[in-house]
C-alpha positions in Angstrom: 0.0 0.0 0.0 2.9 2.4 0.8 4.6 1.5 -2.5 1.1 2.8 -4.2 1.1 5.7 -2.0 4.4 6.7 -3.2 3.5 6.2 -6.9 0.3 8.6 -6.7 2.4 11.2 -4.8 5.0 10.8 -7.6 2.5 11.4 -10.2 0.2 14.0 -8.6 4.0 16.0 -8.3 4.4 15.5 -11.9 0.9 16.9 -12.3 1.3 19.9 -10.5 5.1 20.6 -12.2 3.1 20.0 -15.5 0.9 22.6 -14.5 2.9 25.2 -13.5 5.3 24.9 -16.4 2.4 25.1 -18.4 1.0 28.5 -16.5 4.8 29.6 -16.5 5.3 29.0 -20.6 2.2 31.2 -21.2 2.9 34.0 -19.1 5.9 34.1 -20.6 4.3 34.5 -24.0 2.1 37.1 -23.0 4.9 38.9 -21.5 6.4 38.7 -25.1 4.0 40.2 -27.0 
């Protein structure tokens, strides 16, 4: 069960990276134009 745990913490982390490089990249090109 912990080994599970681990794995949906793992990819929930991913997830949120995901996420924020995603809200990061498109500030960015905002900021550009």
């Amino acid at each position: 069960v912990l080994q599970r745990l681990k794995h949906v913490q793992r990819l929930f982390l991913q997830n949120a990276i995901a996420n924020l490089n995603l809200i990061l990249r498109s500030k960015l090109f905002v900021a550009k134009q």
